[in-house]
Every structure is written in structure tokens, then in C-alpha cells.
GUSEZA-447658 format. One record per residue (C-alpha): x negated, y, z negated; residue in three letters; residue number from 1. Coordinates in nm, 2 decimals. Each point is the difference from the previous one (the first is absolute). Layout:
N
<node><px>X</px><py>Y</py><pz>Z</pz><r>ALA</r><k>NUM</k></node>
...
% end
This chain:
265
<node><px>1.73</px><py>-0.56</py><pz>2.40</pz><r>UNK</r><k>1</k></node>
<node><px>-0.01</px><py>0.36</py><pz>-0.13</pz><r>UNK</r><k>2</k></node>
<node><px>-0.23</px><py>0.24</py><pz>0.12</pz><r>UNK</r><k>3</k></node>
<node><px>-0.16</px><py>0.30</py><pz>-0.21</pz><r>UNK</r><k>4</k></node>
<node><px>-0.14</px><py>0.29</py><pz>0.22</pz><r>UNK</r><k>5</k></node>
<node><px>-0.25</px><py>0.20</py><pz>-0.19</pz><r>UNK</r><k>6</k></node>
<node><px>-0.04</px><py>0.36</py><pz>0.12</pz><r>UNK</r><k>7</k></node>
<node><px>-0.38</px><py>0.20</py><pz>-0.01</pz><r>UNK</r><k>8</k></node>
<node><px>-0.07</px><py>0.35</py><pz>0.09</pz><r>UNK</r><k>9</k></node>
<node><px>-0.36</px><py>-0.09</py><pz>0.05</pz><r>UNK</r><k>10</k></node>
<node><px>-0.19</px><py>-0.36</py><pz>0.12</pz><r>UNK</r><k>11</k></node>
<node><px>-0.07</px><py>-0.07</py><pz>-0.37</pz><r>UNK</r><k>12</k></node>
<node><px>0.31</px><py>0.12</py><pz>-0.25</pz><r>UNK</r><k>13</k></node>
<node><px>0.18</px><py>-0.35</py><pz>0.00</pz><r>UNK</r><k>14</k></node>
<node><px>-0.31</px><py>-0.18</py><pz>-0.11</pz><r>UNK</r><k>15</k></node>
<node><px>-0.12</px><py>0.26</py><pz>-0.25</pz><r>UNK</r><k>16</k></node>
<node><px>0.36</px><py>0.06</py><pz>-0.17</pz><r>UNK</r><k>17</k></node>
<node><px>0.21</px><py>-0.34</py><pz>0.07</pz><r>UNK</r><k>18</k></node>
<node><px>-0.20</px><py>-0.27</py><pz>0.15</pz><r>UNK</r><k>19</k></node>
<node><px>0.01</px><py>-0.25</py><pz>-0.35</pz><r>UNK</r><k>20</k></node>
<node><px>0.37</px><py>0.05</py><pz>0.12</pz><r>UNK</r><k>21</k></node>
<node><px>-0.01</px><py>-0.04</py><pz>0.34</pz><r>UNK</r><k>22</k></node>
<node><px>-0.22</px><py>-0.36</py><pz>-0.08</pz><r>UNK</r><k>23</k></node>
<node><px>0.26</px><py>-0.07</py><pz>-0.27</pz><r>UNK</r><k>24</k></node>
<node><px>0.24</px><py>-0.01</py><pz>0.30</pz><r>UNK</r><k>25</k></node>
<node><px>-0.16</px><py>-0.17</py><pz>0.20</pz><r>UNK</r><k>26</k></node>
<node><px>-0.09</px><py>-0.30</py><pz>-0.16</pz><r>UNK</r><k>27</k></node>
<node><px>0.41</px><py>-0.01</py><pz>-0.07</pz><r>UNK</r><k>28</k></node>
<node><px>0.05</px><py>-0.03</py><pz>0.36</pz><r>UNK</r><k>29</k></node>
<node><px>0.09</px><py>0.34</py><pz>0.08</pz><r>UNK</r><k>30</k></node>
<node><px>-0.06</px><py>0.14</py><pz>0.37</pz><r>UNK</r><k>31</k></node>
<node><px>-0.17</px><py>0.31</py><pz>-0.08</pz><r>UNK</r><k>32</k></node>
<node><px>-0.06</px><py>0.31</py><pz>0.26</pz><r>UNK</r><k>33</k></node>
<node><px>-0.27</px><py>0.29</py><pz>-0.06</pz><r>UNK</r><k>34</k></node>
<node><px>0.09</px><py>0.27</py><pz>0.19</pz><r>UNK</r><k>35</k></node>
<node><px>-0.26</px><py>0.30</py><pz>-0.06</pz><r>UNK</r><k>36</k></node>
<node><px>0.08</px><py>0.36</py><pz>0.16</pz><r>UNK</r><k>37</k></node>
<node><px>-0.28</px><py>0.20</py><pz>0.08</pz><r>UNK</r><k>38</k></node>
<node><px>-0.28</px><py>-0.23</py><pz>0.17</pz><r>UNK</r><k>39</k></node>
<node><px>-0.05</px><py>0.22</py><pz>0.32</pz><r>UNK</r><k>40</k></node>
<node><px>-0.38</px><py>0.07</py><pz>0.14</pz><r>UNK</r><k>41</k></node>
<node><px>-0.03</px><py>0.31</py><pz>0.11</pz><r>UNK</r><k>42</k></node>
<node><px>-0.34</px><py>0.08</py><pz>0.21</pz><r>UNK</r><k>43</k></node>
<node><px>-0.23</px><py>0.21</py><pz>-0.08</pz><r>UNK</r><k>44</k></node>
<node><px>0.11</px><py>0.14</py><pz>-0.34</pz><r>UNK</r><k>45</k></node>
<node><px>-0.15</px><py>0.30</py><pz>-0.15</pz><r>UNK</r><k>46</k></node>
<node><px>-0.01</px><py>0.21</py><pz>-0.31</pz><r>UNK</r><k>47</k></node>
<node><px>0.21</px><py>-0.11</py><pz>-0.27</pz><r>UNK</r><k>48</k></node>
<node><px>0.08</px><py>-0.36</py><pz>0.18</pz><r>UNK</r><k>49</k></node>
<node><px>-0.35</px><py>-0.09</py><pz>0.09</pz><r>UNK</r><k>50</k></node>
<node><px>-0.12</px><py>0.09</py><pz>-0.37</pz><r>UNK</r><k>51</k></node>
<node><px>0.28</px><py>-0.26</py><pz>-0.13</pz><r>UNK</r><k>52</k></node>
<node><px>-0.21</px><py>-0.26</py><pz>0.16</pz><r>UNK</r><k>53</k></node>
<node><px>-0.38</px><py>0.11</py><pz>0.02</pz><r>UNK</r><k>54</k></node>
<node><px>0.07</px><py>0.05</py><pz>-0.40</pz><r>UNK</r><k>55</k></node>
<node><px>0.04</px><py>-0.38</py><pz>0.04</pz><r>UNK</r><k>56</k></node>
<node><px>-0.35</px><py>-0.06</py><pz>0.17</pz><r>UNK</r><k>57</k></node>
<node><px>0.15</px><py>-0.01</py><pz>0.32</pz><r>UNK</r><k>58</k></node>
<node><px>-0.16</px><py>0.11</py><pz>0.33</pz><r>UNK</r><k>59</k></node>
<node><px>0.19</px><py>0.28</py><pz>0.16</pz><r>UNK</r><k>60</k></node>
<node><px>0.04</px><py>-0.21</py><pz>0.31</pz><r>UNK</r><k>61</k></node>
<node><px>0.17</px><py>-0.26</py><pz>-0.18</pz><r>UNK</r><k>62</k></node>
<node><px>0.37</px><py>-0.06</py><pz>0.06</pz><r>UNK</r><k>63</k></node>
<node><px>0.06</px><py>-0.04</py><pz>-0.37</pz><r>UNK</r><k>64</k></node>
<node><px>0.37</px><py>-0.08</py><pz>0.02</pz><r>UNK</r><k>65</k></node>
<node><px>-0.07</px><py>-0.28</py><pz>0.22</pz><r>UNK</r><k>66</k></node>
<node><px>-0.27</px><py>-0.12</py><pz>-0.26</pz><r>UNK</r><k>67</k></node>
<node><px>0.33</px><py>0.06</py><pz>-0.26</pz><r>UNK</r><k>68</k></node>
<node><px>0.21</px><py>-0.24</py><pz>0.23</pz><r>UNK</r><k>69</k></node>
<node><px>-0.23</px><py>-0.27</py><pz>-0.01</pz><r>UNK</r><k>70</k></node>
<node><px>-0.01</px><py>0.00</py><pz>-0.35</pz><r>UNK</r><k>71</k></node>
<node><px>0.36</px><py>-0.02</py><pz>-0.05</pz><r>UNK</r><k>72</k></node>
<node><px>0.02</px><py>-0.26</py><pz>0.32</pz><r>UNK</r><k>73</k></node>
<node><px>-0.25</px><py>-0.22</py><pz>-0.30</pz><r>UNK</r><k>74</k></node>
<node><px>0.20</px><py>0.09</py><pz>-0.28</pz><r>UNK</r><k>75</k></node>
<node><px>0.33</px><py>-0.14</py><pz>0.19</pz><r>UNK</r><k>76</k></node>
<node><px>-0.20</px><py>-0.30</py><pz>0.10</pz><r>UNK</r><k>77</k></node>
<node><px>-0.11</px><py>-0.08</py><pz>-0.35</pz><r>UNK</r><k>78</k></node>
<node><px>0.37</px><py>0.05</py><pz>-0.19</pz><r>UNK</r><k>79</k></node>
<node><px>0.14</px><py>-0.18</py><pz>0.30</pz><r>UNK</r><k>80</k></node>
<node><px>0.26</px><py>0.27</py><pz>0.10</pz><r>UNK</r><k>81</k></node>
<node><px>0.23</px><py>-0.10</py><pz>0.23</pz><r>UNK</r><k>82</k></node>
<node><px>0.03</px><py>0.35</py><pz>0.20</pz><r>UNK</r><k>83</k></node>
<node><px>-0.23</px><py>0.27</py><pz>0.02</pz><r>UNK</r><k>84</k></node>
<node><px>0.11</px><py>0.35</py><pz>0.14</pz><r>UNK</r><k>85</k></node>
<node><px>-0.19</px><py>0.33</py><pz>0.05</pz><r>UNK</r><k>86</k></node>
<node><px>0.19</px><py>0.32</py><pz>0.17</pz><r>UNK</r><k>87</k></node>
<node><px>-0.22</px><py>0.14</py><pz>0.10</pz><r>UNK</r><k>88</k></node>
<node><px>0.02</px><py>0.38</py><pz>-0.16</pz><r>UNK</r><k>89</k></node>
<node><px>-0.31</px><py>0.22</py><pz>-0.07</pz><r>UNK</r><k>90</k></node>
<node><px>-0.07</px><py>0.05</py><pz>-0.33</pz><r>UNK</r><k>91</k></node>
<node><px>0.03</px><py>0.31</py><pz>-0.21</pz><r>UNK</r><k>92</k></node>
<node><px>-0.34</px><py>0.16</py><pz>0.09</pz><r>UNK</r><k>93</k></node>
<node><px>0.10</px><py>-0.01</py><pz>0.34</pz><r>UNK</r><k>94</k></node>
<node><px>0.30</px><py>0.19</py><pz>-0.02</pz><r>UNK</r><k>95</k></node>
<node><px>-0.10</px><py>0.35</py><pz>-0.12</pz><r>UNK</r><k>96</k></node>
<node><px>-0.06</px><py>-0.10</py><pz>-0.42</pz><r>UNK</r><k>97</k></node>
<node><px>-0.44</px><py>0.12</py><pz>0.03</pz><r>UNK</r><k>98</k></node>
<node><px>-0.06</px><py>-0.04</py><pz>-0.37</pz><r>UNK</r><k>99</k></node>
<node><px>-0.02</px><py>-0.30</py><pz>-0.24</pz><r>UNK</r><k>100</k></node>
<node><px>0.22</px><py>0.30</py><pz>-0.18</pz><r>UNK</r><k>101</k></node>
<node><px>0.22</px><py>0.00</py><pz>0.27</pz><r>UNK</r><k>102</k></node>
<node><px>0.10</px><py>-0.38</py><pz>0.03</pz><r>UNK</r><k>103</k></node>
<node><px>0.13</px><py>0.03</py><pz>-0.43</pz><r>UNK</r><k>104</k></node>
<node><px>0.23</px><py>0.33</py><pz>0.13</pz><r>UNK</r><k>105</k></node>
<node><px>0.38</px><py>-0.05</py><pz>0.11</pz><r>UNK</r><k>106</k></node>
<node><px>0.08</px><py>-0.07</py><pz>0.40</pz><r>UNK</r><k>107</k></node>
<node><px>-0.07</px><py>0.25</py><pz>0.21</pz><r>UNK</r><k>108</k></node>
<node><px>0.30</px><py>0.16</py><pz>0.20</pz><r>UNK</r><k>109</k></node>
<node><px>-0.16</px><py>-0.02</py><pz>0.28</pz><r>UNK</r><k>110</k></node>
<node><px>-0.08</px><py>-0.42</py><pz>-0.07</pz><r>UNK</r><k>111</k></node>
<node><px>0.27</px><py>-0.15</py><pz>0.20</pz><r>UNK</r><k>112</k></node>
<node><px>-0.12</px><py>-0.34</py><pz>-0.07</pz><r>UNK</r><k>113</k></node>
<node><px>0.26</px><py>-0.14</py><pz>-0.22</pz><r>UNK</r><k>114</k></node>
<node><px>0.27</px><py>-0.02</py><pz>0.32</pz><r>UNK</r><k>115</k></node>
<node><px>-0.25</px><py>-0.23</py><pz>0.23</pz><r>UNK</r><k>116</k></node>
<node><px>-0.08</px><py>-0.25</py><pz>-0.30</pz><r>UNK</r><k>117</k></node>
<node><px>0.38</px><py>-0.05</py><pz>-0.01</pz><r>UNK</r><k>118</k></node>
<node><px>-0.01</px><py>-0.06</py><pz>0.37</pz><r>UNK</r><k>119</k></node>
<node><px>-0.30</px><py>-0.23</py><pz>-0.03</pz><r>UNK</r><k>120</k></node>
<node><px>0.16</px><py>-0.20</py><pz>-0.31</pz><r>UNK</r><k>121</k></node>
<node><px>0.40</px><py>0.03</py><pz>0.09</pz><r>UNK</r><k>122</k></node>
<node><px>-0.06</px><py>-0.32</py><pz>0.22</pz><r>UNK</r><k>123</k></node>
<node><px>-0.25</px><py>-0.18</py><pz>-0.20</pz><r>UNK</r><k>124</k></node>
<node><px>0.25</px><py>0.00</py><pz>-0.31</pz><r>UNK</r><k>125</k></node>
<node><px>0.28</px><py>-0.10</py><pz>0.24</pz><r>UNK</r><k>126</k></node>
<node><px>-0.19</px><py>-0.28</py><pz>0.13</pz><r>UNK</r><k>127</k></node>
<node><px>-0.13</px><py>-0.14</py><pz>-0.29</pz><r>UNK</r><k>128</k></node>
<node><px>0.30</px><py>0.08</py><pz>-0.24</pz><r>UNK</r><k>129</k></node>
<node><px>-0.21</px><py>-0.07</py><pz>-0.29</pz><r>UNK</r><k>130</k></node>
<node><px>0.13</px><py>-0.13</py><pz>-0.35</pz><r>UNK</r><k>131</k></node>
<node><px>-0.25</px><py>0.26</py><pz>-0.18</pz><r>UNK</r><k>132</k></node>
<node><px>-0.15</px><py>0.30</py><pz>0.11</pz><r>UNK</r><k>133</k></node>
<node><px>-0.28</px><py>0.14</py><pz>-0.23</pz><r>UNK</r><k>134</k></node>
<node><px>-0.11</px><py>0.34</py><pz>0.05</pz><r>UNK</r><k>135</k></node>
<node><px>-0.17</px><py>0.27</py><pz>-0.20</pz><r>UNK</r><k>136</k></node>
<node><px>0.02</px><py>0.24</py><pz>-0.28</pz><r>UNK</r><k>137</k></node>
<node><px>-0.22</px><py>0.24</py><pz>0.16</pz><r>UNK</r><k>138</k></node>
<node><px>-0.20</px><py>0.02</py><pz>-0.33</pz><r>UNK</r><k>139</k></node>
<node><px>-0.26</px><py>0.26</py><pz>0.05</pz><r>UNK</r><k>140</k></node>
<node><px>0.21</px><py>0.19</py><pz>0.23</pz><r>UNK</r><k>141</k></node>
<node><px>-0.21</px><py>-0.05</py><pz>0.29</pz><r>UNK</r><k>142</k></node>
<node><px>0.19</px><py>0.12</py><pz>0.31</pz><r>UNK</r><k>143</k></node>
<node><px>0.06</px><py>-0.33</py><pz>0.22</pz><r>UNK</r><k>144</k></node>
<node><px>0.11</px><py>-0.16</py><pz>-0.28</pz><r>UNK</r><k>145</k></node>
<node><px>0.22</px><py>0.28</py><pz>-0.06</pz><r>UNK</r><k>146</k></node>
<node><px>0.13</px><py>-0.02</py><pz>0.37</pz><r>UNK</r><k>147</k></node>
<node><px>0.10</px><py>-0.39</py><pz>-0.04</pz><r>UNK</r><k>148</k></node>
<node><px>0.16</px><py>0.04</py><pz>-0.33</pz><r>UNK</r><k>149</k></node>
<node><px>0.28</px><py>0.30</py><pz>0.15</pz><r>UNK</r><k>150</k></node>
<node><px>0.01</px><py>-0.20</py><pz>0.30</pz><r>UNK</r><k>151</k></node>
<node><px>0.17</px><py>-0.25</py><pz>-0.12</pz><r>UNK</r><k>152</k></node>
<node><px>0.34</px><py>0.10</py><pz>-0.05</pz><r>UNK</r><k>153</k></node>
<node><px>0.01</px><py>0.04</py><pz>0.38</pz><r>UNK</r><k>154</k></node>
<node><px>-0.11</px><py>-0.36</py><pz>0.05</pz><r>UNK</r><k>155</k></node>
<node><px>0.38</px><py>-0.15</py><pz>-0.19</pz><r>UNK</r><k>156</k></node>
<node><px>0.16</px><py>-0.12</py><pz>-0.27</pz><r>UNK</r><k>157</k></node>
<node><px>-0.36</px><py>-0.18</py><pz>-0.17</pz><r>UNK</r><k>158</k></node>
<node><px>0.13</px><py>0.10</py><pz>-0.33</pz><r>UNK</r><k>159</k></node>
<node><px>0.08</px><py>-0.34</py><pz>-0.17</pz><r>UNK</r><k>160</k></node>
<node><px>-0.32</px><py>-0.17</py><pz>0.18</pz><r>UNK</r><k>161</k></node>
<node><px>-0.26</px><py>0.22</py><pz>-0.07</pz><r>UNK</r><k>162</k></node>
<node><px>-0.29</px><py>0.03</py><pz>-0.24</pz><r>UNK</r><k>163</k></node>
<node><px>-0.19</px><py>0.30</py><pz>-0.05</pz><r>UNK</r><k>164</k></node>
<node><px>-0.38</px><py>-0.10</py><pz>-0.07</pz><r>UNK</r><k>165</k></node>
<node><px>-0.25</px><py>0.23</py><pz>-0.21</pz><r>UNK</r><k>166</k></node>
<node><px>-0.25</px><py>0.09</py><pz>0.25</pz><r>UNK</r><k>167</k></node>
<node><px>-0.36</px><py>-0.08</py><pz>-0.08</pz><r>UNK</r><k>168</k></node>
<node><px>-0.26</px><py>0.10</py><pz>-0.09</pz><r>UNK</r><k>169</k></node>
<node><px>0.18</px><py>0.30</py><pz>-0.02</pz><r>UNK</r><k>170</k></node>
<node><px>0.22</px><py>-0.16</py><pz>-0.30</pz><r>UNK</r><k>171</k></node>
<node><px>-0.37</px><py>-0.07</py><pz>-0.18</pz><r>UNK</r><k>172</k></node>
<node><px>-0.15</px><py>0.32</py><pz>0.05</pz><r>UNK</r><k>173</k></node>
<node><px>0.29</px><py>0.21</py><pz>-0.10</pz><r>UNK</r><k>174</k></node>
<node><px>0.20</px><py>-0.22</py><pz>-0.29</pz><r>UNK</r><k>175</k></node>
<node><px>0.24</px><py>0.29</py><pz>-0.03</pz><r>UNK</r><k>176</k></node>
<node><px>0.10</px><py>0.05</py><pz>0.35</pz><r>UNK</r><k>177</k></node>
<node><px>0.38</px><py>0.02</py><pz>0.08</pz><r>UNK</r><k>178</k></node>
<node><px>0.19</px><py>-0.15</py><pz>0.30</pz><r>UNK</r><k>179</k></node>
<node><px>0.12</px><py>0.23</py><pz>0.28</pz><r>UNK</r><k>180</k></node>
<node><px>0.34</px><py>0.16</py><pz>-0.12</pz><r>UNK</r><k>181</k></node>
<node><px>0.13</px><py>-0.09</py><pz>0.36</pz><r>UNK</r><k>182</k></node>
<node><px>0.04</px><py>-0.40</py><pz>-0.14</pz><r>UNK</r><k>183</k></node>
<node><px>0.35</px><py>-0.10</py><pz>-0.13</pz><r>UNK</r><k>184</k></node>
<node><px>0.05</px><py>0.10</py><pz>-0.33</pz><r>UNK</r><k>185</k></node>
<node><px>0.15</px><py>-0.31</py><pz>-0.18</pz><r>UNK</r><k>186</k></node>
<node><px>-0.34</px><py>-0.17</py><pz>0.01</pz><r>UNK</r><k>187</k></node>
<node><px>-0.11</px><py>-0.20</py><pz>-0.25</pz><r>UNK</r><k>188</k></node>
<node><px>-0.33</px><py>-0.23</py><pz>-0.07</pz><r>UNK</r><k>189</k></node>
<node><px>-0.05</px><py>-0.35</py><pz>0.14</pz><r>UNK</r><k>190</k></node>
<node><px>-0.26</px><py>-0.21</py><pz>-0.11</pz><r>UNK</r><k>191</k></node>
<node><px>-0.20</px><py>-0.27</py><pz>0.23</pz><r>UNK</r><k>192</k></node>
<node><px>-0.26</px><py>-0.22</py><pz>-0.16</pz><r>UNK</r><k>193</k></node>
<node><px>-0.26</px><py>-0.06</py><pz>0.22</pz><r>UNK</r><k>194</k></node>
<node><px>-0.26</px><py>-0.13</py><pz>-0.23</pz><r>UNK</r><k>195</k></node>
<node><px>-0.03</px><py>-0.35</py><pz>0.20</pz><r>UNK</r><k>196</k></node>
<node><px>-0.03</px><py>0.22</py><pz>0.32</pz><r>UNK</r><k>197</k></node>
<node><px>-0.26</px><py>0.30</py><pz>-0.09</pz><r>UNK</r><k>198</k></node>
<node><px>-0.27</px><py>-0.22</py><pz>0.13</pz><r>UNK</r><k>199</k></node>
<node><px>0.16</px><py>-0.01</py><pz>0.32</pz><r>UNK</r><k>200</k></node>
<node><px>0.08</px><py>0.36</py><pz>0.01</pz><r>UNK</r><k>201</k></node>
<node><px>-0.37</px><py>0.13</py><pz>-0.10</pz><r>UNK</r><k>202</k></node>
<node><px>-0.16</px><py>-0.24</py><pz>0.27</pz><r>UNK</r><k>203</k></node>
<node><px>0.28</px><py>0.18</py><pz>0.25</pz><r>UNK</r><k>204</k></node>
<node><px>-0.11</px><py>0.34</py><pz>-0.10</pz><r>UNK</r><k>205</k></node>
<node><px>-0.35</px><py>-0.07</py><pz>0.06</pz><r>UNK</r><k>206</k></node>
<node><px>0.09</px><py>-0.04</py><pz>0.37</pz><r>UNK</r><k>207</k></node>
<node><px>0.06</px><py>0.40</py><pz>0.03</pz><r>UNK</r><k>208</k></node>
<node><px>-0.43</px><py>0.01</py><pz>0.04</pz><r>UNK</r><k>209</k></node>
<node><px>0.03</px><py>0.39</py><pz>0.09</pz><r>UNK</r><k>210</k></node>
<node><px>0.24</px><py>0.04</py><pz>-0.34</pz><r>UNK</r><k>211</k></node>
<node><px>-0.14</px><py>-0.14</py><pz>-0.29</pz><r>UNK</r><k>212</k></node>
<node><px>-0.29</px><py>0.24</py><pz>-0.04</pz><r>UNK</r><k>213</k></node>
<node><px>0.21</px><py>0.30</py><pz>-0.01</pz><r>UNK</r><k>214</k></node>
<node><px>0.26</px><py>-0.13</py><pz>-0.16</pz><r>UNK</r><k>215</k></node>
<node><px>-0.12</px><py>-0.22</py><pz>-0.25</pz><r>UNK</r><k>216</k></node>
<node><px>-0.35</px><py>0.03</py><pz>0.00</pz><r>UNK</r><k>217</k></node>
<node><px>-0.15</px><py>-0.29</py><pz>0.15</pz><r>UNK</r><k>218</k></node>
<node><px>0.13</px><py>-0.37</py><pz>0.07</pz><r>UNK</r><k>219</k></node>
<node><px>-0.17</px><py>-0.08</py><pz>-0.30</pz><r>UNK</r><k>220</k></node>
<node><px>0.28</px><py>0.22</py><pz>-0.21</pz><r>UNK</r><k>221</k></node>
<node><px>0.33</px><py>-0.10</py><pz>0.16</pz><r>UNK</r><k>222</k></node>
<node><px>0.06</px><py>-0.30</py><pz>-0.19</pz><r>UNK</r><k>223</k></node>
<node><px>-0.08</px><py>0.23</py><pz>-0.34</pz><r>UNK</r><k>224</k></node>
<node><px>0.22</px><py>0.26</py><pz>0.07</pz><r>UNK</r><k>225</k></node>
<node><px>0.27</px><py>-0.19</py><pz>0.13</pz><r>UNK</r><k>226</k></node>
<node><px>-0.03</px><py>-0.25</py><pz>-0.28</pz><r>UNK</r><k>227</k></node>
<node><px>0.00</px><py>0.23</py><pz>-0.23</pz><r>UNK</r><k>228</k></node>
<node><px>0.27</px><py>0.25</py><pz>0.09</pz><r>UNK</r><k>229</k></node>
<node><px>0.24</px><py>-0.34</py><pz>0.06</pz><r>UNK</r><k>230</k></node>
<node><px>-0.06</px><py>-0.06</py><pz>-0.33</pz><r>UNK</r><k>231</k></node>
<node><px>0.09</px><py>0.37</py><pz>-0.14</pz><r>UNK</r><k>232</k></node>
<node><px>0.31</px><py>-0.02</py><pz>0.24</pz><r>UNK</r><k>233</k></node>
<node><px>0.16</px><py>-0.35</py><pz>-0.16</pz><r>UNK</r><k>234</k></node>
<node><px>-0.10</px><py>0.17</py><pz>-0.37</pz><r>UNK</r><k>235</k></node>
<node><px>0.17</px><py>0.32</py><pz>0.09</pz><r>UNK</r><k>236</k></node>
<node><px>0.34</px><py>-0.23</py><pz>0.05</pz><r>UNK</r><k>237</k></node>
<node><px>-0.07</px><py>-0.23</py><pz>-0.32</pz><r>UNK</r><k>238</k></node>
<node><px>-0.12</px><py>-0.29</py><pz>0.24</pz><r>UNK</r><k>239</k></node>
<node><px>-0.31</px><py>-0.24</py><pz>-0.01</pz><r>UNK</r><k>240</k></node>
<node><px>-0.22</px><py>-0.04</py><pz>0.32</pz><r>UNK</r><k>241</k></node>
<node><px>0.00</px><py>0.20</py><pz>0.24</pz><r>UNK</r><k>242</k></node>
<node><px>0.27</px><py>0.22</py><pz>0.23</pz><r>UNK</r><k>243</k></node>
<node><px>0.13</px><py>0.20</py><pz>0.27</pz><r>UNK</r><k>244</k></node>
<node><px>0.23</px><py>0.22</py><pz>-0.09</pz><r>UNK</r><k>245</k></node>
<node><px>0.30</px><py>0.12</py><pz>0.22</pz><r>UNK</r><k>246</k></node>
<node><px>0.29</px><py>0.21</py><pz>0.02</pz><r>UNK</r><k>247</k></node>
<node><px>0.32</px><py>-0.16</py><pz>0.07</pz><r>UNK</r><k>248</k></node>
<node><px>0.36</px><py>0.14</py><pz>0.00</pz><r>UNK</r><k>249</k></node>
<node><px>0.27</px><py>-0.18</py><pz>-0.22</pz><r>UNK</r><k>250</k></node>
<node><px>0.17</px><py>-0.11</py><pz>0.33</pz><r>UNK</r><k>251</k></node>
<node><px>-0.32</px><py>-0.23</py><pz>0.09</pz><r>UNK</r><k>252</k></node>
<node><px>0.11</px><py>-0.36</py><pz>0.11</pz><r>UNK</r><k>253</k></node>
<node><px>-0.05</px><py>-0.20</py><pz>-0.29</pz><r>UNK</r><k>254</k></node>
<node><px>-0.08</px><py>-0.29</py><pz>0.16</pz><r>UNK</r><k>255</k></node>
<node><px>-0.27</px><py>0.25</py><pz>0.10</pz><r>UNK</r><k>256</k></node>
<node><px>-0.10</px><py>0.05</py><pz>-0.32</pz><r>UNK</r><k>257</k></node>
<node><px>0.01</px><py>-0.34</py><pz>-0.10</pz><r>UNK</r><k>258</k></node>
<node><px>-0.33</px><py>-0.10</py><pz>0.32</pz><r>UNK</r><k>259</k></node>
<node><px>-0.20</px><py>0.29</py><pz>-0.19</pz><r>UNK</r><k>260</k></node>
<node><px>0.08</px><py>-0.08</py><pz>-0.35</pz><r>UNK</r><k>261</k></node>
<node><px>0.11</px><py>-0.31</py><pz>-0.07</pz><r>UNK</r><k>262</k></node>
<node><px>0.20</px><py>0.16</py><pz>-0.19</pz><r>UNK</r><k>263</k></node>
<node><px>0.37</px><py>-0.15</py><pz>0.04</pz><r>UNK</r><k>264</k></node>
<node><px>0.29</px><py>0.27</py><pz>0.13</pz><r>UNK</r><k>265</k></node>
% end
């Protein structure tokens, strides 16, 4: 059975950017892992940190990134995935960026996080020895998802089994946005129809309860942007229906290629 292990800075980037795929995969008898990075509470936040959650409506007692597990524990449940990991890392606001300005600016020198996530994932990866590893672009530059993509050179040799997913919303707000110039540069496009599993993926991202306001502007709206922007992302690559679009290098498996696509090596 091969197993896909689909990598998320935050406890909401899979099912935002890739989780048609992730169902595609799924249903084709795939083990799939969701392994998200930075899913630490940290007590009694202030400043910057508490804002990023009281801008949500929530109390500043609450221990919001334990309300942001439980989602994710709901999204797993729902799309059936086989393994769910969190390492437990704090998230950008609680190591020293203070601004919504500051989490779009390159890492910090002083932001030493990139090391421990390899420690964290190192073993995961080896025990799992996934098929597939889909991670992101870092479209919008925001700095975790900065700190995964450079990372990964010091997690192996993923080259030929890795896709690089457009992360969203980011990839609807900003049409133009460019992938970090750390990802290989022999990428080129692959594209996944997931028309027959958008429902799925719109009812999974509607799990992320202290999300979809801010990010999308209500539960209400997920399933009209995502539709939508699906849509402009098959048209943008002469297809039908509706996509996720990748990057892949020219060394990707293509027996690989052939799950996603149906397309034949």
C-alpha cells in the first residue's frame, strides 16, 4: 500500500491547498499521514499572539491552539486519515515576529526553528517512508511556511517524491504570487482533477471553525471561493473541472504521476 504524507505549517494548510488531493488518494487506497508543524499552546499569550486569536472572537483565556487541534483531530476523522501528527512547535507570533507585517518578512537570524522541525520530522519520515510527500510553495511568503520549505533539503533525497502545493488562500488572494526561490528549480506544473472530490474538501475545510471567517469570510463562502478558484486553476492549464495544481520535478515517479493523473507514464 503506498502511503502519501502531506506536510502543513499550520493546523489548516493541507485542507485549504490540497485536501480534493489528499481525498483523491484516499479513496485509491492510499495510507495518508498529516503531519502539521507548529500546533504548540503556549499559556498566557500576549501582545501580538493574543490579538491573532481575540481578532478571531476568542476569549483571551482560551487555549486557542488546542481549539485549532480539535479541529484538525475532526478534519482527520472525516477524510479518514490514517496518521495524524502534530510537533509540537510554537507558531510564528510566539517567536519574536509582533506584527501581521512581520510574519510576510524573511526568517529572523535569531529564529532558530528550522533545526528542531528537522529533529521533530527526521523520524517521522523514516518511519513512515512515505511514497509522496507534499509540501508547500510558501506562496504569500509567510514565515513558517518559509521555514518548512528551506527545511527540506535537510530532511533527504525527497526530490523525485515530492509535490509542491500552491498554498491557499494565499494562491487566491494574490494570483501573482511566486514560489520561494529556495524550491528546486526544474519544477514544472502538475495537474490533479479533483472535481468529483471538491465536495469533500469544502465540507473538510469547514471543520477549521476558528478559520473560515478570517480566511474566507464565513462557512457560508468556502465552498464559493474554493469552487471558483478550482475552476480558474484547471482553465489556467487548458483543463475542464476543477484542479490542484502542483509542482513536480521531471524526476517524479511516473507511476506517481499516473495515481494523480490518470494520465499514463
Amino acid at each position: 500500500m503506498s502511503t502519501a504524507l502531506f506536510l502543513s505549517p499550520h493546523l489548516d494548510d493541507v485542507a485549504f491547498s490540497c485536501g480534493g488531493t489528499l481525498a483523491r488518494l484516499k479513496a485509491r487506497g492510499w495510507t495518508v499521514a498529516l503531519v502539521t508543524v507548529f500546533t504548540r499552546s503556549m499559556p498566557h499569550p500576549s501582545g501580538f499572539a493574543l490579538a491573532c486569536q481575540t481578532d478571531k472572537g476568542l476569549r483571551p483565556e482560551v487555549d486557542y491552539m488546542a481549539m485549532r487541534r480539535e479541529e484538525d483531530r475532526d478534519f482527520a476523522e472525516l477524510m479518514e486519515v490514517d496518521v495524524l501528527v502534530w510537533t509540537n512547535l510554537p507558531e510564528a507570533p510566539h517567536r519574536g515576529y509582533d506584527s501581521a507585517a512581520a510574519l510576510f518578512t524573511p526568517p529572523r537570524e535569531d529564529d532558530r526553528i528550522g533545526a528542531v522541525v528537522v529533529e521533530r520530522l527526521a523520524p517521522v519520515l523514516a518511519e513512515l517512508r512515505p511514497d509522496l510527500v507534499l509540501a508547500p510553495q510558501a506562496l504569500g511568503s509567510h514565515v513558517d511556511h518559509v521555514q518548512v520549505v528551506r527545511l527540506m533539503p535537510s530532511l533527504g533525497a525527497w526530490d523525485s517524491r515530492t509535490l509542491w502545493y500552491r498554498d491557499t488562500p494565499y494562491a487566491v488572494r494574490q494570483p501573482g504570487a511566486r514560489p520561494d526561490p529556495a524550491l528546486p528549480a526544474d519544477l514544472r506544473p502538475l495537474v490533479v482533477d479533483v472535481s468529483a472530490e471538491l465536495p469533500r474538501k469544502v465540507t473538510g475545510c469547514t471543520c477549521y471553525r476558528t478559520q473560515v471567517g478570517f480566511q474566507f469570510g464565513g462557512a457560508q463562502a468556502v465552498g464559493l471561493t474554493l469552487t471558483a478558484f478550482h475552476q480558474r486553476e484547471a482553465a489556467a492549464h487548458g483543463r475542464t473541472g476543477h484542479a490542484e495544481v502542483f509542482l513536480a520535478g521531471a524526476g517524479l515517479a511516473p507511476d506517481l504521476r499516473e495515481a494523480l493523473t490518470d494520465e499514463p507514464p
